[in-house]
N, C-alpha and C positions, 0 to 999 in steps of 0.2 A: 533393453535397459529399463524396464517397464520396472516401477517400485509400487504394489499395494499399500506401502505406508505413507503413500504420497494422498493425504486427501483435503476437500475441501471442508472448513470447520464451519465456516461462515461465510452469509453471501449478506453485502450493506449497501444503500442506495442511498443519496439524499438529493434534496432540490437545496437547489441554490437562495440564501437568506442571507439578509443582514445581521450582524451583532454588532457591538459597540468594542474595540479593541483601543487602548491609549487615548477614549475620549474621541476617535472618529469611528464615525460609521461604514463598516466592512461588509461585502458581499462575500460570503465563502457558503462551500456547501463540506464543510470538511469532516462536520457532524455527522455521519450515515448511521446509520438506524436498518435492523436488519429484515431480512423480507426472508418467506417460506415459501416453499415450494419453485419450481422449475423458473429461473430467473431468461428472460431473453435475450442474449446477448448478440451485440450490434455493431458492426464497423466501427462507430463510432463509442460503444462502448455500451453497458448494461441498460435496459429498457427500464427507465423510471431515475436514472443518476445523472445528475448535471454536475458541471463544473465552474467556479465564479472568473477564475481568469485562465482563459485560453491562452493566454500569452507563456504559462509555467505548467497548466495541467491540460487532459482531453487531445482530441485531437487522433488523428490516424494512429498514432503512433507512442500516445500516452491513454487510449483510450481505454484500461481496465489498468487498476492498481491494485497489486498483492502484494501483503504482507505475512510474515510470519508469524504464527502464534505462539512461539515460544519465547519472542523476545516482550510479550507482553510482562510478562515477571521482573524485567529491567526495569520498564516503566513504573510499574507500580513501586518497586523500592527507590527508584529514580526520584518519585512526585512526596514520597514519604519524605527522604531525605531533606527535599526542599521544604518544606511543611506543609505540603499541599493534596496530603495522601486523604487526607478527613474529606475533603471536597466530594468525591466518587473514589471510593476505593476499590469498588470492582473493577473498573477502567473496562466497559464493555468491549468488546469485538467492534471496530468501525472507528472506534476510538483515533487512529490514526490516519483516519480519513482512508482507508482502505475501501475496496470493494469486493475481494477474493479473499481471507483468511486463511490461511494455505497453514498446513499440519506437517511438518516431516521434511519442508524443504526450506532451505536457510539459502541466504545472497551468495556464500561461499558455493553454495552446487551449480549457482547457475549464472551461463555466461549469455553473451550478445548473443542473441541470435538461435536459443536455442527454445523448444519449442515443447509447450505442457497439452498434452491431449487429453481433454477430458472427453466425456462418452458420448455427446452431442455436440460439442464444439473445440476446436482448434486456437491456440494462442503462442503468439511469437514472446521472446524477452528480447524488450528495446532497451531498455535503462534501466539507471538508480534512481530513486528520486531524492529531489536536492530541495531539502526542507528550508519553509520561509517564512515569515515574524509570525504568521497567522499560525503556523504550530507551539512557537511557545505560548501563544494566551490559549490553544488548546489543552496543552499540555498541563496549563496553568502556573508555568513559573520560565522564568525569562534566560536560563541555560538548555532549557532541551536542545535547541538547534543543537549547539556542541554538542550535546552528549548526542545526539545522533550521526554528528561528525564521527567525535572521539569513539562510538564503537562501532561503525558502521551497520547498523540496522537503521537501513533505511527503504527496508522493500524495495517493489521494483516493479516498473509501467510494461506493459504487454498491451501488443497490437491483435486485432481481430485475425488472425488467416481465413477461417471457418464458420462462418457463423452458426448459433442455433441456442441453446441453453444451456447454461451451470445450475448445479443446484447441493444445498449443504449436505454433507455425509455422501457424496459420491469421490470415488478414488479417481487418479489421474494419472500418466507415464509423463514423462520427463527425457525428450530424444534431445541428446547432442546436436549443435548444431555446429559452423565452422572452429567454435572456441578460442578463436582467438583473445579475443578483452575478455575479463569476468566481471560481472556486477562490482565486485569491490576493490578491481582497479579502474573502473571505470569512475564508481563514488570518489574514493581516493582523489583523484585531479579533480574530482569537482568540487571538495570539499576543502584544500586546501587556503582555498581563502577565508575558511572558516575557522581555521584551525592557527591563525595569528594573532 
C-alpha cells in the first residue's frame, strides 16, 4: 500500500517560550521554525522540539505532530477573511504548530493505529489533535478553534515505533493498521463541545 506521493514537505522544531496572550503570560512552544537536513527523531519526539504543556501536547503518545500541507490554503483565506491576512500572509510551514508537514496525505486516509514508514524511522497515528485558546492568538483571530472544529483539519499526533531520523523531501508508505476509528471520528467526538 506504499504511495510515492506520500512525502515529507517540511520538518519544524521550536523551544518552548513565553508570549503575552489576553494580557497574561503563556509558555507555548507552538511557533516552530524549520530545520534542514536529517532531523533526529526520539521516543519522545524530535531532537531540538519541546512542548509547553504536557498535560494537552508530548508525551509517548503525542510525541511528533503532523500536519497537512494542503489545508494551509484554508488558513490563509481563513485569517484574510478575519482581517488578519496582512499580518503574515505566507503563514509558513510550522505555523500550526506542527513538526512533520506531510504532502499527499489528509486526516480522511488515516486512522488509529495505522502506521507512516519513512526511510530511517517508524511512526504510529495515535490521535487528532484538539485545538486550544493558544491557537486562536496564533492564528491571530479568536474563531480559528471552530473553524478547525467546523472542517476538521486538525492533523494528527504520532508515537515513535522506530526511532532514527526524518528529513524534508524524503517519501514515506502509509500501512493500514487495525482501522477501526479514523482520525475524523475520532476529532468529531472530540470536538463536539466545540461545536455549541
Amino acid at each position: 500500500m506504499g504511495n510515492a506521493a506520500y512525502t515529507v514537505a517540511n520538518i519544524q522544531v521550536a523551544r518552548a517560550h513565553r508570549v503575552v496572550i489576553d494580557g497574561r503570560s503563556i509558555l507555548t512552544a507552538i511557533h516552530k521554525t524549520a530545520v534542514r537536513g536529517p532531523v533526529a527523531v526520539q521516543p519522545l519526539g524530535l531532537q531540538g522540539d519541546e512542548q509547553a504543556d504536557l498535560s494537552v501536547h508530548g508525551g509517548l503518545e503525542k510525541a511528533v505532530y503532523a500536519y497537512p500541507a494542503e489545508h494551509y490554503a484554508f488558513w490563509r483565506e481563513a485569517r484574510h477573511h478575519a482581517g488578519v491576512a496582512g499580518i503574515d500572509d505566507a503563514l509558513a510551514h510550522g505555523c500550526m504548530g506542527e513538526n512533520l508537514t506531510l504532502s499527499g496525505l489528509l486526516e480522511t486516509d488515516v486512522w488509529v493505529g495505522d502506521v507512516l514508514r519513512f526511510p530511517q524511522c517508524v511512526l504510529r497515528v495515535e490521535q487528532p489533535r484538539e485545538p486550544c485558546y493558544k491557537f486562536n492568538a496564533a492564528m491571530g483571530f479568536n474563531t480559528a478553534v471552530k473553524a478547525m472544529a467546523q472542517s476538521g483539519f486538525c492533523g494528527f499526533y504520532l508515537s515513535v515505533d522506530t526511532p532514527g531520523t526524518v528529513q524534508a523531501g524524503e517519501g514515506f508508505e502509509l500501512l493500514p493498521g487495525p482501522r477501526h476509528v479514523s482520525i475524523p471520528q475520532r476529532f468529531a467526538a472530540k470536538m463536539f463541545k466545540h461545536m455549541r
